[in-house]
DOVEX-735855 format. One record per residue: residue in one letter; x, y, z of N, C-alpha, C, CB in turn. Coordinates in steps of 0.2 Angstrom, whole numbers, plus 5000, padded with zeros to 4 digits. Glycine has a CB too. Example, Ala and Ser with C-alpha at 12.3 -4.5 7.8 and 13.67 -1.06 7.14 Angstrom:
2
a506649725039506249785039506649845039505749785045
s506449895035506849955036506450005039507049975029
This chain:
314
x495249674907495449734911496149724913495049734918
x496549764912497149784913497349824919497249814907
x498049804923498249834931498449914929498949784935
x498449974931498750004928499450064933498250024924
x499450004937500050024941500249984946500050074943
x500749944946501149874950501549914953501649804946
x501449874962501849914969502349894966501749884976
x502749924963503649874961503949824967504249944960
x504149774966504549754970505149794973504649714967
x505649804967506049854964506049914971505649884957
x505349924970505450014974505449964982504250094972
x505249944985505149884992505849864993504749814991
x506249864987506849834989507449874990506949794985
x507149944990507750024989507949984997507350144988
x507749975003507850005009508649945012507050005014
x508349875006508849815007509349805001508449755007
x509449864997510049874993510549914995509949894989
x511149904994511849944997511650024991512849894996
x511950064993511750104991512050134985511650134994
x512350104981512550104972512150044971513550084969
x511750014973511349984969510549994972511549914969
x510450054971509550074973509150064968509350164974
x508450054968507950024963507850084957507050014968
x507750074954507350114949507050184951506650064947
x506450154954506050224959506850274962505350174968
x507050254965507650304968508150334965508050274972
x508350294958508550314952508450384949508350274947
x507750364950507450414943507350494949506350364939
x507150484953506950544960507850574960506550504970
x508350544960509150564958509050594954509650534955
x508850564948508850604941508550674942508350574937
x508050674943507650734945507950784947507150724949
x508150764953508650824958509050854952509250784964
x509550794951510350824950510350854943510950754951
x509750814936509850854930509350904929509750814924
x508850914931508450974929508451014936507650954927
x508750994941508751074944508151084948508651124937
x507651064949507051084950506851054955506651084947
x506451094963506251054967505750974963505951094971
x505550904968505450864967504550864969505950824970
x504250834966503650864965503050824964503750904961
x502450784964501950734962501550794957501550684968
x501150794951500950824949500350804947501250844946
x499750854948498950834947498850824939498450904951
x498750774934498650784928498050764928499150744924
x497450814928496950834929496550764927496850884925
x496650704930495950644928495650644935496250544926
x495150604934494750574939495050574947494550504937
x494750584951494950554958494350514962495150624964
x494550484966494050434969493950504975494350324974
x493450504976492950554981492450534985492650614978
x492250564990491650544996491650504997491150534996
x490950465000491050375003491250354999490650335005
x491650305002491950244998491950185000492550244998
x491750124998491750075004492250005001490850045005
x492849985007493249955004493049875005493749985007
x493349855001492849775002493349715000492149774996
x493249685006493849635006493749565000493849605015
x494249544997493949494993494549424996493949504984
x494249385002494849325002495049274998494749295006
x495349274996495549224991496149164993495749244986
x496049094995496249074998496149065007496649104995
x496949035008496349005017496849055021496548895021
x496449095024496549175030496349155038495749255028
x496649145040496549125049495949195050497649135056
x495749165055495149225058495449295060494649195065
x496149275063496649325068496949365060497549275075
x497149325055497149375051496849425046497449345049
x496249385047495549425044495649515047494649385048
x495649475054495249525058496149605059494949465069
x496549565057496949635058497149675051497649625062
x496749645046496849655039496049725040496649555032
x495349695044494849735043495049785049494049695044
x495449765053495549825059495949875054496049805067
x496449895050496649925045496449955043496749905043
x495849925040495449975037494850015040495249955032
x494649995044494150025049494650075052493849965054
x495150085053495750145056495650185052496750125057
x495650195046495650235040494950285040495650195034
x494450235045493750305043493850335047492750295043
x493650395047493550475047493050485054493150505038
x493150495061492650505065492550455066492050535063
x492850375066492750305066492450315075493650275065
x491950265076491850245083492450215088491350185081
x493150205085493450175088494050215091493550125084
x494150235095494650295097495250275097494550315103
x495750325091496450275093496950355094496950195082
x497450325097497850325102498450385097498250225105
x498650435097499150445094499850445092499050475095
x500350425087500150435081499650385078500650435078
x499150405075498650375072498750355067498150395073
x498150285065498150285057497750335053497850205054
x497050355056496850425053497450475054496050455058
x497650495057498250535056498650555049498750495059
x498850485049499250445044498950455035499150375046
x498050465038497550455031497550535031496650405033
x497650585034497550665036497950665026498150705044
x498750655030499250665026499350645017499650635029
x498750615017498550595009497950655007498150505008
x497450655011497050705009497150775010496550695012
x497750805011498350855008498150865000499250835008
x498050824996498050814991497450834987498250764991
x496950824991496450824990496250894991496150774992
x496550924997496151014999496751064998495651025008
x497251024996497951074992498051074985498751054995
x497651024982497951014974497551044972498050944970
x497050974974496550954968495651004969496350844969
x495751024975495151044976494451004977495051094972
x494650944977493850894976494050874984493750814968
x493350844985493150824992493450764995492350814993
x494150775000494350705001493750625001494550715009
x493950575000493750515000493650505008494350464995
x493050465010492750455016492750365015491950495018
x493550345019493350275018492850235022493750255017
x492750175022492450125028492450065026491850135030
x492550005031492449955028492049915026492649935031
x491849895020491149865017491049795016491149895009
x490949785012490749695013491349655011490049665009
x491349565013492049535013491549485010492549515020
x492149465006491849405001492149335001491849424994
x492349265004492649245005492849194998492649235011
x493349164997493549124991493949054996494049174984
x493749025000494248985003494448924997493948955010
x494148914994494248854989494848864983493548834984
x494848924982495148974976494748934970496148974974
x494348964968493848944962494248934956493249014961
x494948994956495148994951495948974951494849064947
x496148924955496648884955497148924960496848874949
x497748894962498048924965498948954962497948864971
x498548964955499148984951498749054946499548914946
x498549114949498249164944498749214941497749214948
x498449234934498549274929498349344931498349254922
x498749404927498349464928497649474925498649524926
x497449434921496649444919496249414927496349384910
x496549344930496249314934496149354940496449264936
x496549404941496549464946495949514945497149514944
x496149534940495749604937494849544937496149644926
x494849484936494049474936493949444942493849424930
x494349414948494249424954493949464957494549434957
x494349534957494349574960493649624957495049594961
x493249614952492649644949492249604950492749654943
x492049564955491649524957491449504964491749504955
x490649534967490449564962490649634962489849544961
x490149674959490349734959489849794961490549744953
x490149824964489949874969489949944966490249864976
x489649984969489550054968489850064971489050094968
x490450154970490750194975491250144980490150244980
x491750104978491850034980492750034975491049974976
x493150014982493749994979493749904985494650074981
x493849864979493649794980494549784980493049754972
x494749764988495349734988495449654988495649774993
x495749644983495949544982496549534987496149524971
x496349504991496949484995497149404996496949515001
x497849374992497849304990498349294997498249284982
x498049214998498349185004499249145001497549105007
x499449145006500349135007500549075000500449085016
x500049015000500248954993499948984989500148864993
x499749044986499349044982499949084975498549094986
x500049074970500649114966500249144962501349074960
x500449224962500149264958500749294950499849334963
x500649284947500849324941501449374942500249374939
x502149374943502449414945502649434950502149444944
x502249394956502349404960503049374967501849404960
x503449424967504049414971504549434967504149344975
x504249434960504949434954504949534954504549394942
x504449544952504349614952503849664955504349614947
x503449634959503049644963502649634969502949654959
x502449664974502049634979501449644981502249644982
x501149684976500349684974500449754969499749704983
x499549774968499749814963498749844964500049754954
x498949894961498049914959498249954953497349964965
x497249924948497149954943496349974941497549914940
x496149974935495449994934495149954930495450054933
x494449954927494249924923494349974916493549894925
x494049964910493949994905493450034906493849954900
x493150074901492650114901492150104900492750154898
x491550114902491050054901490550114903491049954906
x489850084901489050124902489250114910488150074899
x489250064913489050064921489650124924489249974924
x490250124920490750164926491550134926490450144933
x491750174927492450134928492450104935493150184928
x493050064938493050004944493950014944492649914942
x493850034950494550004954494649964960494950074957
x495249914957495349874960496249854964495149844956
x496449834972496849824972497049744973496849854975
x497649714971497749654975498449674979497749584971
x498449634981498949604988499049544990498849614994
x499649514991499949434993500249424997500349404989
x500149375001500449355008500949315006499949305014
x501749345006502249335006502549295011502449395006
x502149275016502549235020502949175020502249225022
x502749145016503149055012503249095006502548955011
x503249125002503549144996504149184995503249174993
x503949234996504549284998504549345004504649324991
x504649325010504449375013505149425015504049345019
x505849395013506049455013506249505007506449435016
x505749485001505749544997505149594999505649514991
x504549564999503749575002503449605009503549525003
x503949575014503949595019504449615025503549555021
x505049645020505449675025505049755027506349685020
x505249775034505949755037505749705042506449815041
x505149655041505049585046505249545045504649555048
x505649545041506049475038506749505035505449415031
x507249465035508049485033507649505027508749415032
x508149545025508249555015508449505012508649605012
x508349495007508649465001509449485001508349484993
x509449554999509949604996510049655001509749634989
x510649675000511049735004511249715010510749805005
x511149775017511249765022510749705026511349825023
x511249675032510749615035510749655040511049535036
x510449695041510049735050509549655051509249845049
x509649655058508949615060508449645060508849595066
x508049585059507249605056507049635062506749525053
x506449685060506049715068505449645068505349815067
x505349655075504649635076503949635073504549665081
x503649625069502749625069502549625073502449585066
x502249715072501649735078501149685079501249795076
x500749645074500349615075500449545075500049625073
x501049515074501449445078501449405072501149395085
x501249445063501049395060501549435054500249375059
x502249405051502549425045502349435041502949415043
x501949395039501549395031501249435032501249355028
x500649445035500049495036500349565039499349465043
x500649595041500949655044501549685038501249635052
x501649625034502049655028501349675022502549585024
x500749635022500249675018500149705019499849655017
x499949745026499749805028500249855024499849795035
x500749855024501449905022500949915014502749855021
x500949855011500849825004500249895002500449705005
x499949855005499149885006499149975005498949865016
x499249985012499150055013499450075008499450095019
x500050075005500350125000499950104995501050135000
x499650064992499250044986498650084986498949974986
x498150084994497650114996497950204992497550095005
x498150214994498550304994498550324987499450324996
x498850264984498850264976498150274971499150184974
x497850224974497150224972496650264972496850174974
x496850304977496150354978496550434976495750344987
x497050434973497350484970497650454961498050494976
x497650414962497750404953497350324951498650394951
x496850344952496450264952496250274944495650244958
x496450304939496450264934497050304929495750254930
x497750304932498350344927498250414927498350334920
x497950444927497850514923497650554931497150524916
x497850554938497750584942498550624947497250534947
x498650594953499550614956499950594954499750614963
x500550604951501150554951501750594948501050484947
x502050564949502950584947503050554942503450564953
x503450584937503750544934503250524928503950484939
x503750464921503050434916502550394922503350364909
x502050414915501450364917501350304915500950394915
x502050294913502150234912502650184917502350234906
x502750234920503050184926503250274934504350124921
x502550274935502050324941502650324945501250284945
x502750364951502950344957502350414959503850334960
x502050374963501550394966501650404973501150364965
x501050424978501050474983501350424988500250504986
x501350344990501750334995502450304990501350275001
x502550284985502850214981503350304981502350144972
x503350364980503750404980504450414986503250454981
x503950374991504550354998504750284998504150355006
x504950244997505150174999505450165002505250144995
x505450125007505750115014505750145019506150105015
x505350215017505650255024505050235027505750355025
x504950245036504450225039504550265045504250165040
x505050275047505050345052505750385051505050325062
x505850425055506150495054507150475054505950555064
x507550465050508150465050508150405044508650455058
x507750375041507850305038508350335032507150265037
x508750265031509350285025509150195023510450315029
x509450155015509450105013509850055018509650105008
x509050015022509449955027509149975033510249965028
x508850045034508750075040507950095040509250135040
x507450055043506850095042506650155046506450055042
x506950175048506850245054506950235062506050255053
x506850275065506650285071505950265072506750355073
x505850225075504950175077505150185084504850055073
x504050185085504150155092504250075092503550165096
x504250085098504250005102503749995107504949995105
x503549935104502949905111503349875116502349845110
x503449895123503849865128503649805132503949915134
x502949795128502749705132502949665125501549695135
x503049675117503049625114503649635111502549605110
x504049705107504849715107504449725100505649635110
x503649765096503949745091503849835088503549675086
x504049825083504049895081503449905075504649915078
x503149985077502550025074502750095075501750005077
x502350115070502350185070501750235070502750195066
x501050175071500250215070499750165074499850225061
x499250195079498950165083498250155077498750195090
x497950095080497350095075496650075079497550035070
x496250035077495650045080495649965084495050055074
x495349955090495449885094496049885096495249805089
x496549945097496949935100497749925096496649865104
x497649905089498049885085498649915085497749895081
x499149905083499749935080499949935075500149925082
x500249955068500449945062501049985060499949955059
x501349975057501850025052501750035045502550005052
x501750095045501450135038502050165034501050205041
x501950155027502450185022502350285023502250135012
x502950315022502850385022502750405017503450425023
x502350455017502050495010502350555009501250505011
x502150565002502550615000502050674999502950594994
x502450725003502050785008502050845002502650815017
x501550864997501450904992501550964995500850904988
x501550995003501651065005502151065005501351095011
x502651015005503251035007504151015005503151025014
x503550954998504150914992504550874995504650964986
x504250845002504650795004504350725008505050825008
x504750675009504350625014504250645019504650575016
x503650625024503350645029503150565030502850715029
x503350575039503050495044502850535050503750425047
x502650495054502250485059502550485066501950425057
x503250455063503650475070504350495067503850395076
């Protein structure tokens, strides 16, 4: 099983480049504008979409504190639909609204109902603490579930394939098989590796402007940078979870419904700048979506199909 679409690093790092030196992803959306002329656009190329219940399912790999477990499952538990858990506006359902645009403006098929499903823990790493993309893709297909996006999420010493060079997680799909196709995401805790490629704007950048880092809503850099990681993967997946569904651009190198925005996260953001955020006045840190238990998070902007532009939350 092959990935078949890597969060770019690249695109993560538009917001901490000066701006003659933007990523790839920002390049190519230039392009777009300035030679053809034509509003900017994701386009439905008639494949598959993930639809109805879904259940998302945590795979740990590696060693996860309990506090980080638990604000990786509050994440996603924010995302169902009529959730038991009442959150506070701007919300992460909110947040989940603006993807399923897609689904009752494009595509006509029935938004995706996510929830959180079962966790599987690997504290030993079975399969060493140095994985390949095959050790990914057979991670994360195991075992395997029906109506089911199984996310692989590696702990901080753990080196994945790629990762911090050119990417900071990624999702892809299985082959075609009697049983079905399978989508899969992973994600890395950047925290002792690279976190200010991974997890800006909680950590300096590498490159461009040095703004000080914001705060982490939830007090943890690594884990609140996966969150960023995450969501926009999540968006990806259930809109082009096997190539042939939303995206901009070749399909050989997608920018898709959040990876379309990179770095923006609220309203005025320029390279260096993530937006206008709130602020929590008891811990100084910045977010821009309430979640479930109380939570706080910051969310990548999606790219709004009514209206061919980024849209956030604040």
């Amino acid at each position: 099983m092959a990935s078949r679409n890597d969060f770019s690093l690249l695109c993560l790092l538009l917001v901490s480049s000066l701006i003659f030196r933007v990523s790839f992803c920002s390049r190519k959306l230039t392009a777009i504008a300035d030679n053809d002329k034509q509003p900017l656009t994701i386009t439905y190329h008639n494949g598959a979409l993930l639809t109805g219940p879904i259940s998302v399912n945590l795979i740990w790999y590696g060693n996860f504190t309990a506090s980080q477990r638990a604000i990786i499952s509050d994440f996603i538990a924010s995302l169902a639909v009529g959730g038991s858990q009442p959150q506070r506006s701007p919300s992460v359902s909110s947040w989940w609204d603006m993807t399923e645009k897609y689904f009752s403006l494009q595509s006509k098929h029935a938004p995706p109902r996510l929830t959180l499903g079962d966790q599987i823990f690997d504290g030993r790493c079975s399969l060493g603490k140095s994985l390949k993309n095959a050790d990914i893709a057979s991670l994360a297909a195991k075992p395997r579930w029906p109506r089911a996006i199984n996310v692989l999420l590696t702990a901080d010493d753990v080196a994945v394939e790629g990762f911090c060079m050119s990417r900071c997680g990624t999702h892809g799909s299985s082959l075609r098989s009697e049983s079905g196709r399978f989508a899969y995401i992973w994600v890395g805790n950047s925290a002792v590796q690279c976190p200010g490629q991974c997890a800006w704007p909680f950590h300096q950048p590498v490159y461009g402007p040095q703004a000080p880092p914001l705060v982490a809503p939830n007090g943890d850099v690594g884990v609140d940078g996966m969150i960023i990681n995450l969501a926009s993967l999540i968006t990806g997946t259930v809109t082009n979870p096997f190539g042939n569904g939303f995206f901009m651009g070749p399909a050989e190198a997608p920018l898709e419904v959040a990876t379309a925005c990179p770095g923006v996260y609220g309203s005025g953001a320029y390279p260096g700048y993530a937006g206008e955020l709130l602020v929590d006045p008891a811990t100084g840190a910045s977010y821009n979506a309430n979640g479930a238990h109380g939570r706080k998070f910051l969310l990548p902007a999606i790219f709004d199909p009514s209206t061919a532009s980024c849209s956030t939350l604040v």
